[in-house]
C-alpha positions in Angstrom: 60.2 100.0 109.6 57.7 101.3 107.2 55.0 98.5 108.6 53.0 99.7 111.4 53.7 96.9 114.1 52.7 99.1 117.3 49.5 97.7 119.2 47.6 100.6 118.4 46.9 102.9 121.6 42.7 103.1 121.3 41.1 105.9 123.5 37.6 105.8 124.1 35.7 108.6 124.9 32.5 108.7 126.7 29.8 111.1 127.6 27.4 110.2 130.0 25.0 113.7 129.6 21.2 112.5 129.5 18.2 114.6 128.3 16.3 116.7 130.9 18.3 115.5 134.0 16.6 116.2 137.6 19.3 114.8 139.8 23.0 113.7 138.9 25.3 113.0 141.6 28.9 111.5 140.4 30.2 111.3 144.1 33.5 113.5 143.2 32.8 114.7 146.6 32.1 113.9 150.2 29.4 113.9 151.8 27.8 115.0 148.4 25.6 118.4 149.2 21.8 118.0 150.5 22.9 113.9 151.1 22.3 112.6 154.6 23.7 109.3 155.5 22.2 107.2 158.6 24.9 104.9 160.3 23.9 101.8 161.5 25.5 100.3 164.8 28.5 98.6 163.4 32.0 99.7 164.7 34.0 100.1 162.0 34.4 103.3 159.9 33.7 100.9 156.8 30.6 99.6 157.9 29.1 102.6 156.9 29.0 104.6 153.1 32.6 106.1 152.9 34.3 108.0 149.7 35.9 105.1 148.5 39.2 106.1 146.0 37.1 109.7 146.3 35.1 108.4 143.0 31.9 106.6 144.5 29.9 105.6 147.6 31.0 102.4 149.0 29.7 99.9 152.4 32.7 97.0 153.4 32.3 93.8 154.6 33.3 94.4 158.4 31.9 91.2 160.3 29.5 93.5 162.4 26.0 94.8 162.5 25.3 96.9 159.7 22.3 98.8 158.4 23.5 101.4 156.3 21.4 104.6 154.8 22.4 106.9 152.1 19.7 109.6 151.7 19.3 111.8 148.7 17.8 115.9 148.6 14.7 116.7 147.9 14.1 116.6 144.3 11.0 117.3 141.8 9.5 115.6 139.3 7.5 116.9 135.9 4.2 115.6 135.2 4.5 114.2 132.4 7.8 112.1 130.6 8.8 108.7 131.5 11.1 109.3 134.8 13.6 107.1 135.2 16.7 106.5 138.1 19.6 105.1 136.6 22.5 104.0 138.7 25.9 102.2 138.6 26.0 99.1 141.2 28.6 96.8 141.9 28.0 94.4 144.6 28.3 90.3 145.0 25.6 88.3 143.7 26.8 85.0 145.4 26.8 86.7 148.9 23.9 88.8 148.3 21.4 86.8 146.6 22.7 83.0 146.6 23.8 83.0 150.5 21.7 85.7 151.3 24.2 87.4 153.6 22.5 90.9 152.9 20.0 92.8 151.0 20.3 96.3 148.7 17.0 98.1 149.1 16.1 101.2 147.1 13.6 103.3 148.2 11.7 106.2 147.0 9.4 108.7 150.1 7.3 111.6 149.1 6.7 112.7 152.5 9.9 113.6 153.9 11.4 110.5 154.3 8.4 109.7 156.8 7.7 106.5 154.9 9.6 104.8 152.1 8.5 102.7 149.2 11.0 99.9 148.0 11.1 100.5 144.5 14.0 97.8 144.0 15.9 95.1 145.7 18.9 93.2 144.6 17.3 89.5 145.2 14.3 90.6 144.0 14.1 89.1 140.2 11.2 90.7 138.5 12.6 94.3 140.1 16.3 93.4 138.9 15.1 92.1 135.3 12.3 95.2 135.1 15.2 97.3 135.2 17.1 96.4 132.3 19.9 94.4 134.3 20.6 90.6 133.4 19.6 87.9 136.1 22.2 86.8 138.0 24.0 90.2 137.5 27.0 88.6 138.5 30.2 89.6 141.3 31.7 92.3 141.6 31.3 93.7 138.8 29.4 97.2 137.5 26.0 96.9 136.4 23.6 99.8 135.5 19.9 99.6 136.6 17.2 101.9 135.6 14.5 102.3 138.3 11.0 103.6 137.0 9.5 106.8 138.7 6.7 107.1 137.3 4.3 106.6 140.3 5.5 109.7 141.4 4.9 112.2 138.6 4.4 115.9 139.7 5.8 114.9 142.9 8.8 116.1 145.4 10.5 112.6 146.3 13.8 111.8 147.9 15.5 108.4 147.1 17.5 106.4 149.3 20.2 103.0 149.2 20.0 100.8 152.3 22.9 98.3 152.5 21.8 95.7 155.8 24.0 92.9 156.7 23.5 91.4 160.6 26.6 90.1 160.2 28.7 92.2 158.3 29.3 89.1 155.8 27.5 90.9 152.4 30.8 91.9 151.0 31.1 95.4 149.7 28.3 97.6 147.7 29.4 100.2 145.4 27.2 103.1 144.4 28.0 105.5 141.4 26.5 107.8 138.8 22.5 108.3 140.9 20.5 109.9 137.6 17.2 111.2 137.5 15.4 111.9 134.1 12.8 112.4 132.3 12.9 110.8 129.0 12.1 111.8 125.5 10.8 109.7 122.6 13.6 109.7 120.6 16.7 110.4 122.5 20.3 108.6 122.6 23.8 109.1 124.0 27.0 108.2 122.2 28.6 106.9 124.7 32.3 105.5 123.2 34.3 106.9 119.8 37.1 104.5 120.0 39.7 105.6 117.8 43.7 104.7 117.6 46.0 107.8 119.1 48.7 107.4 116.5 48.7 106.2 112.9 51.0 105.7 110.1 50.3 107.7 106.7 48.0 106.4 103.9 46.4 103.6 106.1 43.1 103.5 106.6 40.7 103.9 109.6 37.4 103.4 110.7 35.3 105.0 112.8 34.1 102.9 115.7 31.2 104.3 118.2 28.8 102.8 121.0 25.6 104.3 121.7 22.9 104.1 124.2 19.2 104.1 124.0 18.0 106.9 126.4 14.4 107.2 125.2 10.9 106.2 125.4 11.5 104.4 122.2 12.9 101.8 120.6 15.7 102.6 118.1 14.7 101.3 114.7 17.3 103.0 112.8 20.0 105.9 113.1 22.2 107.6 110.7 26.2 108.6 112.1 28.4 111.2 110.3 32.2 111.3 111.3 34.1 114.8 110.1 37.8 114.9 109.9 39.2 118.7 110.3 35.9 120.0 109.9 35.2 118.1 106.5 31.9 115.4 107.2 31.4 112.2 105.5 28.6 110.7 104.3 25.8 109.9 106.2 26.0 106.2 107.4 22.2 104.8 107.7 21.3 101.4 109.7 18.4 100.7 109.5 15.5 97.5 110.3 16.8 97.3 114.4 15.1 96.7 117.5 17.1 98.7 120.3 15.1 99.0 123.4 15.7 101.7 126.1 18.7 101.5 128.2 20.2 99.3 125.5 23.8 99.8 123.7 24.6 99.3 120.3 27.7 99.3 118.9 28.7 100.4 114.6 31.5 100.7 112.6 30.9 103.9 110.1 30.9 102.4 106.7 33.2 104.6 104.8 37.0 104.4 106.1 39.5 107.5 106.3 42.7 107.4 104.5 45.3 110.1 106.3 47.4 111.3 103.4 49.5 113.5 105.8 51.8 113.6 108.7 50.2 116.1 110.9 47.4 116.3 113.8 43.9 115.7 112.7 40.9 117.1 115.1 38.1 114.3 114.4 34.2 113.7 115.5 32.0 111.4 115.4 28.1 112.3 116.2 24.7 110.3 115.6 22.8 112.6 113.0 19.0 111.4 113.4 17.3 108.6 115.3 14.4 106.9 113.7 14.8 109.3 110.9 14.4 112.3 113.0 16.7 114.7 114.6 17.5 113.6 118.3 15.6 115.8 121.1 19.6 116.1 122.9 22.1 116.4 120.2 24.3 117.8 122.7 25.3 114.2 123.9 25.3 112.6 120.3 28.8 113.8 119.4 32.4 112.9 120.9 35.7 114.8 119.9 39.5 113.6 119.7 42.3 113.7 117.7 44.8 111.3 115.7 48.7 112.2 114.7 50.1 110.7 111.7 53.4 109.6 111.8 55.1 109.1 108.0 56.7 105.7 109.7 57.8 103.5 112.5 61.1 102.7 113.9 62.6 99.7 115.6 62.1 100.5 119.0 64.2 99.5 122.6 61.3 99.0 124.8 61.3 100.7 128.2 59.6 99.1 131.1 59.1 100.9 134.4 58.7 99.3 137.7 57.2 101.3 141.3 58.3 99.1 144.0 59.8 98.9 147.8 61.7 96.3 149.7 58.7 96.6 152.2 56.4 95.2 149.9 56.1 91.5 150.2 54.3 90.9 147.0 56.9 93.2 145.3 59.8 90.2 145.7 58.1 87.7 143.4 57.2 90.4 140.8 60.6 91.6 140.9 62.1 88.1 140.5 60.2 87.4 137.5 60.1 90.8 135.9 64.2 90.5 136.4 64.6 86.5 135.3 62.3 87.9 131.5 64.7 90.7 131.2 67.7 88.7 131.8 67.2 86.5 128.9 67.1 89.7 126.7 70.2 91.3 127.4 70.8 95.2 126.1 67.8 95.0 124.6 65.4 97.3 127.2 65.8 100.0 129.1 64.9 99.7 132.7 64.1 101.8 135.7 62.6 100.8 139.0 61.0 103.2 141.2 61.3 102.4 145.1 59.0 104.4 147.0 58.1 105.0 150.4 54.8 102.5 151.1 54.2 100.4 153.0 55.4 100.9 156.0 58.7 103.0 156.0 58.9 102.6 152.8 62.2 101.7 151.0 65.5 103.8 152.2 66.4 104.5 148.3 63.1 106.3 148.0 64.0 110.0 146.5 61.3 112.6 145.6 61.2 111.8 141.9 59.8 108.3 142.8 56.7 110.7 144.3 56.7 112.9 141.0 56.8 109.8 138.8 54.1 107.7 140.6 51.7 111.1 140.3 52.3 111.1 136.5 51.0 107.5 136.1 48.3 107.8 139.6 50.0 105.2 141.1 48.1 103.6 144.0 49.7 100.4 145.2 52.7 98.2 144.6 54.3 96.4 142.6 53.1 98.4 139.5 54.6 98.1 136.3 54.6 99.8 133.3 55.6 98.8 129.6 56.0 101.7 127.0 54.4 103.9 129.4 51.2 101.6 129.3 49.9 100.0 132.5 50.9 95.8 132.5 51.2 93.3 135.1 54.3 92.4 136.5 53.7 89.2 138.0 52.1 87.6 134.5 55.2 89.3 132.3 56.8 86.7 130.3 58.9 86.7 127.1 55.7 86.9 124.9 54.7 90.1 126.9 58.5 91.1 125.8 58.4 90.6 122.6 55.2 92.3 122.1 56.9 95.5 124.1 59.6 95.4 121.4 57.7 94.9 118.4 56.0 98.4 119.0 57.0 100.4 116.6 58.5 103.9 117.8 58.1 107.0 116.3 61.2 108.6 117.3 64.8 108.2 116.3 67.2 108.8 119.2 70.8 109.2 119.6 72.6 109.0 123.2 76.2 110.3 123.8 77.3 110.6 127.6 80.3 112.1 129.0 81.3 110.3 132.9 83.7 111.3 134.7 83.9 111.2 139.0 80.9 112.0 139.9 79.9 113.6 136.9 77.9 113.1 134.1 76.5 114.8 130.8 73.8 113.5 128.0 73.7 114.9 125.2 70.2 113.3 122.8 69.6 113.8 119.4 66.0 113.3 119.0 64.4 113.2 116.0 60.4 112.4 115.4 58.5 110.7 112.6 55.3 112.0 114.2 53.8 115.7 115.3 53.4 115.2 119.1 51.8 119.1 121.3 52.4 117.7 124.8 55.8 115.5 125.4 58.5 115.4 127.7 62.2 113.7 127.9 63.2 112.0 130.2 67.1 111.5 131.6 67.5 108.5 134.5 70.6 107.5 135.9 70.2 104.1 137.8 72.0 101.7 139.8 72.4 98.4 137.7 72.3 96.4 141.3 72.5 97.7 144.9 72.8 95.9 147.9 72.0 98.4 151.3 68.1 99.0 150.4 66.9 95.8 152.4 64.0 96.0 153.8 61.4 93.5 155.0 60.5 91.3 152.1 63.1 89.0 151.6 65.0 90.6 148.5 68.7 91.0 149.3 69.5 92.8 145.7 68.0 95.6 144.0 68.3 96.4 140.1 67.7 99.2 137.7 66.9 101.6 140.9 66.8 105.2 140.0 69.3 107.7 141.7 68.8 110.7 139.7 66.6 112.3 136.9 68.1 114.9 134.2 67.4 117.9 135.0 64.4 116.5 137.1 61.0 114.3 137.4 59.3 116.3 135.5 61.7 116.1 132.3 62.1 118.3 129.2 59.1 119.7 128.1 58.2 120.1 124.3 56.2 120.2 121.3 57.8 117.7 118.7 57.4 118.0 114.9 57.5 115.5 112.2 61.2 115.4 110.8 62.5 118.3 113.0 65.7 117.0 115.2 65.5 118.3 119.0 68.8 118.3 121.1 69.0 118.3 124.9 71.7 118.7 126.7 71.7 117.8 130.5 74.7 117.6 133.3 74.7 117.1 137.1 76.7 115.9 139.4 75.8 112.2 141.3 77.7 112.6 144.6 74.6 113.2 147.2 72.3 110.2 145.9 72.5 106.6 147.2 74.8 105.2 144.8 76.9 102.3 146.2 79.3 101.6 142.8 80.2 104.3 140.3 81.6 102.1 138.2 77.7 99.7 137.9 76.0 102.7 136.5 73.5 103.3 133.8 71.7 105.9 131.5 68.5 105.9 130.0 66.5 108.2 128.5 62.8 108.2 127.2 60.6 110.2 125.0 56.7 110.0 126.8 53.3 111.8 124.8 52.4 113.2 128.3 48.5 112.9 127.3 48.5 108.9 126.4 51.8 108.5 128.6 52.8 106.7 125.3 56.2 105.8 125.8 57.5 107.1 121.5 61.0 105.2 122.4 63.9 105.0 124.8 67.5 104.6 124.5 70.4 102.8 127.3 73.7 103.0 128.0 75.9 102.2 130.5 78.2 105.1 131.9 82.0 104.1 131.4 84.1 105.5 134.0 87.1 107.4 133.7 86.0 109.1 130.3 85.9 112.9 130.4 82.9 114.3 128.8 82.7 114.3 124.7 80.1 116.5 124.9 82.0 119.2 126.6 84.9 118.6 123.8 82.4 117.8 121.1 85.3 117.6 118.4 83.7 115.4 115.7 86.3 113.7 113.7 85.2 113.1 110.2 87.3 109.9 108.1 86.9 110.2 104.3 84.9 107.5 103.7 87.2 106.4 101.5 90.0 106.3 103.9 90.2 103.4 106.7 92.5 105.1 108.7 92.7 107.7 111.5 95.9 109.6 112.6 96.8 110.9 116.1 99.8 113.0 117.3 100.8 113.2 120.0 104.5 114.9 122.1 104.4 112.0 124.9 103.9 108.0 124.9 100.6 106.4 125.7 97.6 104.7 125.0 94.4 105.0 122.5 91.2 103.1 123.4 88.0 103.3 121.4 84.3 102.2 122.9 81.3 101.8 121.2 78.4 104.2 122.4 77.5 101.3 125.0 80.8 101.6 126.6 82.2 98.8 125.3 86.1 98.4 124.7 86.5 97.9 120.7 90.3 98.3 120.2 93.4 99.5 122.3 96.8 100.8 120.9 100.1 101.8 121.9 100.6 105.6 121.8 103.7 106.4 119.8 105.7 110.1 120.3 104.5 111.7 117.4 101.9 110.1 114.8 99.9 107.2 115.5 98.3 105.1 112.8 94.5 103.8 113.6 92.8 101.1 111.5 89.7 101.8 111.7 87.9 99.6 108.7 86.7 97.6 111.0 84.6 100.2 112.9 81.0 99.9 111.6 79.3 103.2 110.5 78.2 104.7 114.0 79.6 106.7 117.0 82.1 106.2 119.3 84.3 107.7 122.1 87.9 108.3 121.4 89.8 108.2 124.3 93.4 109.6 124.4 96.1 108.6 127.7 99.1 109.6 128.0 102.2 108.8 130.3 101.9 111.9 132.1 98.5 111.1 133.1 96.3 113.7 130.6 93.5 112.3 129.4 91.5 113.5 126.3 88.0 111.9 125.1 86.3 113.1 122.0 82.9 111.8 120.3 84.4 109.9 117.2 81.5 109.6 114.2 82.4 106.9 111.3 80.2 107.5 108.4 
């Protein structure tokens, strides 16, 4: 594929820096140092603030009594500068302000918390519209208020965020991001450089940014200069605009880039001069990233990756639907399904490298799913969402040999890129097409895809891949202590994953044929003359010769002869296959057969 079909990965980057900050508190932590939180009289532990996913401050809906206080430190302010308090909010406008089930107060006290002042309320219009914040804000959803401190210039203030609800019927009220600053005239952040991960070579790019008005000032114009490996464009100037503080505003640089080779570019993107000055900060008006060029696509087998349990009760309708898409597309995914051990006692097929595999991606509740290493919905995928997996372009070509025989298996992949990755890692699963003796509590009677093993481990092969250079891995182990209920309903798959993006580049199936020693122990590579359609076996006993495609499937079967054997083989497209030689006296051989 020379077209670039893949729904390009875009990363955005923020910074959220601001000039001459007083206070920031991001809430990584609990109880954040110097806060003080007074609990009101409700009973439940989420009546009051808690850590909620240990990112932000958070009050619950808890059908109780609640009057809720989060105090800040002690903090000063400079005399002169317009002081502002920004925050992030999330709350519900319907409960809060159109049933009026409970009020958000913020408060300011320069005495020690003695007396407060409210200096905003969430039902309050005029406070809600004076702080840059649309009215209604709407529910549940972030929204970003900046609070003016400017009545207490030259003074030591705390602030405080009083949730009240008599009857605990408010819904939730999240808190994030508490700012203090004091603003300069001409002062903005660059907030988002959205730019693809991958590319292919000689298309062209733009640079895409969103900025935000930090300053006294209105924005009237800017200029923006992207530099790609240290080499800067040309100013881009935009001028005759009206961007008042606390406003974004979004551009597309003027000039595209043209990537005229396959390699890893370092890129920024910075905003030069507001209103025709420098800004005061420039430390906050530049983002960095990085693009790798690939010199083309691939067709691609899609994997899709599923973290479920047979205690999950939602996990039963996902499954059925994830399982009915899939069955209409035959061999043409790769599939692995992670049981794990929530809720409850989890499912009995859980092994550790369902842990190590739901850290990789932060997984946090089930059903999750996964398609090319990119978070999707389960429930919602149809053939659409299918197609649209496949039509991804790859970046790696991959070939898969196996060797099964017992309880043992080797894989043996050929992997060759058509893109410069630093961080990636290959991964080898060996699943369980359907099992049976994982019931658990939510209905489903039959399991598919579910992992038993990973090659060598979780964590994969790490490596650094480079455009055009072929990487081999070769991985064995031995499947006799795992959960496996059939050896004969097995599969193999294998993915190659950018561990920074958690881009899936491609994946390859197969499923493991029993009985067939390994080729990749043998590896004797039998070479036809093109020209010539036939291969010739000898042999001192009577037998049989079968030969399977790479999928396992039986292509041909002859009789054996005592001595030389004739094969027609000008049927066999150009490929790989396994050769497998049996003989009356029960030896078997099996060799990797390549047709070119």
């Amino acid at each position: 594929m020379n077209k670039f079909s893949i729904v390009i990965l875009a990363i955005i980057f923020s910074f959220n820096l601001s000039a001459q900050e007083i206070l920031n508190e991001d809430f990584s932590t609990w109880l954040p140092e110097g806060w003080t939180v007074i609990d009101g009289p409700g009973s439940s532990s989420y009546s009051h603030w808690f850590h909620r996913d240990n990112q932000f401050a958070t009050v619950y809906v808890t059908s109780d009594n609640q009057d809720e206080w989060l105090i800040s430190p002690e903090f000063d302010l400079p005399t002169v500068g317009e002081l502002r308090l920004s925050v992030d909010m999330m709350g519900s406008f319907y409960r809060m302000v159109t049933m009026d089930w409970g009020d958000l107060y913020v408060y300011a006290s320069n005495d020690n918390g003695n007396n407060w002042d409210i200096i905003w309320k969430e039902d309050d219009q005029g406070m809600v519209e004076g702080s840059a914040v649309d009215w209604p804000y709407g529910n549940n959803v972030w929204f970003y208020p900046s609070i003016s401190l400017n009545d207490y210039a030259g003074q030591s203030i705390q602030v405080a965020f009083r949730y009240v609800s008599p009857d605990g019927d408010a819904d939730w009220w999240n808190l994030d991001n508490v700012i203090v600053t004091s603003l300069d005239e001409n002062d903005v952040v660059l907030e988002q450089f959205e730019f693809p991960e991958y590319g292919i070579l000689n298309d062209a790019f733009s640079f895409e940014g969103t900025f935000k008005n930090i300053g006294v000032g209105d924005v009237t114009s800017f200029e923006a200069i992207y530099s790609v490996n240290g080499v800067e464009s040309a100013p881009y100037l935009v001028e005759n605009l009206n961007i008042a503080y606390n406003t974004t505003y979004s551009f597309t640089h003027n000039i595209p880039y043209t990537f005229t080779s396959p390699e890893i570019y370092d890129l920024s993107l910075k905003i030069s001069k507001v209103n025709g000055i420098g800004d005061s900060a420039p430390e906050n008006n530049i983002l960095f990233r990085d693009i790798s060029i690939a010199t083309e696509t691939v067709s691609r087998k899609p994997l899709f990756e599923v973290f479920t349990s047979s205690t999950c009760a939602p996990c039963a309708s996902t499954n059925e639907n994830i399982d009915q898409v899939l069955a209409n597309n035959t061999g043409n995914y790769s599939l692995v399904k992670y049981q794990v051990y929530w809720p409850g006692q989890g499912d009995p097929y859980y092994i550790a490298a369902d842990s190590i595999r739901v850290g990789y991606y932060n997984v946090e509740s089930v059903p999750n799913f996964y398609s090319n290493g990119i978070k999707g919905n389960g429930s919602s995928f149809n053939q659409s969402s299918f197609n649209a997996a496949t039509d991804e372009g790859a970046f790696v070509n991959m070939e898969m040999i196996y060797g099964f025989n017992g309880t043992n298996v080797n894989v043996e992949l050929n992997i060759t890129p058509t893109i410069s990755i630093l961080d990636a890692s290959v991964h080898i699963a060996i699943v369980e097409k359907t099992t049976y003796n994982n019931v658990g509590s939510n209905g489903e009677t039959e399991f598919h895809n579910v992992l038993m093993k990973m090659l060598p481990g979780p964590e994969g092969n790490q490596l650094s891949l480079e455009t055009g250079t072929q990487v081999s891995i070769t991985e064995s182990a031995n499947l006799r202590d795992t959960f496996i209920e059939e050896f004969d309903d097995l599969q193999v798959v294998a993915w190659v994953q950018d561990n920074e993006t958690h881009y899936v580049l491609q994946s390859e199936s197969s499923d493991l044929t029993t009985g067939v020693e390994s080729a990749v122990d043998k590896n004797l590579r039998i070479y036809p003359n093109p020209s010539d359609n036939f291969l010739f076996i000898n042999s001192t006993s009577v037998g049989i010769v079968k030969i399977h495609d790479i999928n396992g499937k039986l292509i041909k079967e002859l009789n054996l002869n005592n001595g030389c054997t004739t094969i027609d083989i000008s049927d066999l497209q150009k490929g790989v296959y396994f050769l497998q030689k049996i003989t009356n006296n029960y030896s078997v051989e099996s060799f990797k057969l390549i047709k070119k």
